[in-house]
Structures are given as structure tokens and as C-alpha cells.
N, C-alpha and C positions, 0 to 999 in steps of 0.2 A: 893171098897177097895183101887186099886192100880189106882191112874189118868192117870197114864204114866208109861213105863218104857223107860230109855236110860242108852243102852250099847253098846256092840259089835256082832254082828250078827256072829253066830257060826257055825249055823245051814240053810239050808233052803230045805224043802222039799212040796210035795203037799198040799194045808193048812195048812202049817203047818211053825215059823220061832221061833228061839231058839235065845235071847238075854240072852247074860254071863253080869252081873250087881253084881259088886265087888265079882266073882269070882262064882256067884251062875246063872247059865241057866236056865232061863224062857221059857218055852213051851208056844208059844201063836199060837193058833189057827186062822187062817187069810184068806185074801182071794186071788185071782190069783192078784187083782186089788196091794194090797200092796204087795206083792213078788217082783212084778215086779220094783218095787221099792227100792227094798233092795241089797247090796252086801255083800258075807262073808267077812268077816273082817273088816267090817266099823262099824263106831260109829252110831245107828240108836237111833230115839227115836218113842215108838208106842203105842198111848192112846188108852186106854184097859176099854175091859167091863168084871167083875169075875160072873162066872155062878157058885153058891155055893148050892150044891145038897149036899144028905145025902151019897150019896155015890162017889161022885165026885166033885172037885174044877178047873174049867177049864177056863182057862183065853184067852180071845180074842182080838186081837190086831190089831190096823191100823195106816194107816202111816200120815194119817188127821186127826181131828176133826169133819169133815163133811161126810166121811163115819162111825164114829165112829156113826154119831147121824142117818146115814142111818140107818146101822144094829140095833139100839135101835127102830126104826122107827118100821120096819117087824117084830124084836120081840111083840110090843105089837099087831100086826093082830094076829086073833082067829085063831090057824092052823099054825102057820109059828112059828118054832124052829129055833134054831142056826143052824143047817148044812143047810136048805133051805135057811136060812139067806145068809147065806154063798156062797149059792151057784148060788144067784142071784147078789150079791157084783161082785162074781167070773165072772160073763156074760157079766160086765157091769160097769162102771166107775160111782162114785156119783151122778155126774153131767147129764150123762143116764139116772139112774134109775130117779134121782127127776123129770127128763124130762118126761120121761113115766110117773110115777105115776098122774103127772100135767093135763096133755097130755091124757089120757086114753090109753097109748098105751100098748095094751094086748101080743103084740106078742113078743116086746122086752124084757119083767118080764117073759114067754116062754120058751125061750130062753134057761134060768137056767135047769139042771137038777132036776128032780121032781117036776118041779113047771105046773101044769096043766092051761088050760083057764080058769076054774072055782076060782082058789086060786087065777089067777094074777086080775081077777074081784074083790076079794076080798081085794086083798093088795092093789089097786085103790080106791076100793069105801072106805075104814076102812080110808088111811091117804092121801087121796087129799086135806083133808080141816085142818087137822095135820100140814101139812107141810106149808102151811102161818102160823099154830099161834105160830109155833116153830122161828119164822124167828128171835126175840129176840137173842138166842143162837148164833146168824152170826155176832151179833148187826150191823145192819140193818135193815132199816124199809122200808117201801111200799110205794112208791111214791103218795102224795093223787089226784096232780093234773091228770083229764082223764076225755075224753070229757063226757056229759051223756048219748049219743047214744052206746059208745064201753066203759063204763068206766067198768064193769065187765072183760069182757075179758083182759082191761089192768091190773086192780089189778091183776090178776091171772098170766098173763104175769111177771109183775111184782115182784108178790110171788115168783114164780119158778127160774127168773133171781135171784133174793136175795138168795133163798135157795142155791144158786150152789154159792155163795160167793162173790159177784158183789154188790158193794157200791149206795147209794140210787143215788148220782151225775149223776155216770157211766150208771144205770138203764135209766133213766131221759134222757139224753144223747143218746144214742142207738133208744131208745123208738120214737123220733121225728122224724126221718124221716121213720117209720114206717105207713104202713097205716094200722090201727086197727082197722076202720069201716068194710074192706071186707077182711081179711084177716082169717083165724082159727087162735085158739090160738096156736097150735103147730107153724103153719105157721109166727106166732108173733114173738114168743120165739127162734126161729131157726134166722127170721131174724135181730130179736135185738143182737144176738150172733155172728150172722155175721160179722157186723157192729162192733162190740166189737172187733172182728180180727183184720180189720182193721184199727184202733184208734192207 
């Protein structure tokens, strides 16, 4: 319903941040990751997803596009609502989570309040392969060249660097002076970002 809002930040409490938008306060439900982001009294803008129930209209807000498409991400795994949504955003920066999800890393999706080993298996297994064919939405695409001894773990590498917002050039870049034959893909992904620091 709503793409965006931008206003004035009025409000800020625990998930919770209040934009005044010509004179009317929006309640947007949010996570520690966009709080941290925000100051009363400044002009904010925060793309929003409306959760419209029969007995409630609840609107959710982030200060990205990239954790906006996080939280839509965990919504569609079987079992994971808005506050678990929430509460994994809250543990964890976009960029984290897509890394875990990529990564199989169980402990960091843990992390969250309420989130067991059993659900964070699931929010792995549901969108580790989601999250390359979302990469569209970054526009950004996946570098084709990779040797064909590691070229999997590079696509995947790859995906994950895309997903967090990193242009196909910079990917490509990063990616070379990587060794990807003996390397894990965490271990890839960590040091193509590295690399990326220092550029």
C-alpha cells in the first residue's frame, strides 16, 4: 500500500519509530538495525511493508531497501511472523543475515530472540536459493565468468556479495585475487569483502 514514508521522526522507542508526515504520525514497527539509524527530529525516509489483518493494520518500516526485501524474505519461511522477523533484523545487520543465510550459518539467525536451531535450519534451507534469484531487485547480476573446478562456490559467492549491494564490476574485482579452489564459501565471501574495504 504505502512504498515509503518520509517525515519527521517524532517518536523512537523499542521496535517501535513514529514518522509525523504532513502533520499525521505513523507507527512503524521496526528493528534495532533501523533505530539505530534514526534521530528525533530529523527528516527520515523508511520503505515499509502494511501487514493488513482483520483485526489489525500494522505497518513496518526500514531505513533500506535491502533489509526491507530481508524481512519480506523470513516472511515467506513456513513459521517465521513479523516479530521473529523482527527479531532476527534486530540481531543482525542485512548484510549478516544474507551472509548467514548464504553461509549456512545456524548460530548467527540464534542469535534472535525466539528463533531456535530448528527454525534458523529452516530459514536457510527455505531461502538460500531465494536469495540469488531475487538478486534482480539490487539490479545486479552474477558474474558468469568462474573457473569450472570452483565455479559453483563462486556463483554463490557471488549471489551473496550482490545481495548485500555490491555492483557486478566490484564483485569481479574483489573476487581475483581470491583463491576459490581451497577456500569455503564463507571464507570466499568474507574475503572478497575484505578486499572490498580496502579498494
Amino acid at each position: 500500500m504505502f512504498y515509503y514514508l518520509n517525515g519527521t521522526v517524532t517518536v523512537l522507542e523499542a521496535n517501535l519509530a513514529v514518522l509525523d508526515c504532513g502533520g499525521v504520525g505513523f507507527a512503524c514497527h521496526t528493528t534495532g538495525y533501523t533505530l539505530s539509524q534514526l534521530q528525533l527530529g530529523k527528516q527520515q525516509k523508511l520503505f515499509t511493508y502494511c501487514n493488513i489483518k482483520e483485526d489489525a493494520f500494522d505497518i513496518f518500516g526500514f531505513s533500506t531497501k535491502e533489509e526491507l526485501a530481508c524481512f519480506e524474505r523470513l516472511l515467506s519461511v513456513s513459521g517465521v511472523g513479523p516479530k521473529v522477523a523482527l527479531a532476527i533484523l534486530s540481531a543482525t545487520t542485512p548484510s549478516q543475515f544474507t551472509l548467514a543465510v548464504m553461509t549456512g550459518d545456524e548460530r548467527t539467525l540464534t542469535m534472535a530472540q525466539g528463533v531456535g536451531k530448528r527454525m534458523a535450519q529452516r530459514i536457510i534451507l527455505e531461502l538460500k536459493d531465494k536469495i540469488g534469484k531475487d538478486l534482480p531487485d539490487y539490479g545486479t547480476a552474477i558474474p558468469s565468468a568462474a573457473p569450472a573446478a570452483s565455479g559453483n562456490k563462486t556463483a554463490e559467492a557471488s549471489a551473496a556479495l550482490a545481495s548485500l549491494g555490491y555492483s557486478q564490476s566490484e564483485i569481479g574485482q574483489a573476487l581475483k585475487g581470491v583463491d576459490v579452489e581451497h577456500l569455503s564459501l564463507e571464507e570466499i565471501v568474507r574475503s572478497a569483502l575484505r578486499a572490498m574495504v580496502k579498494q
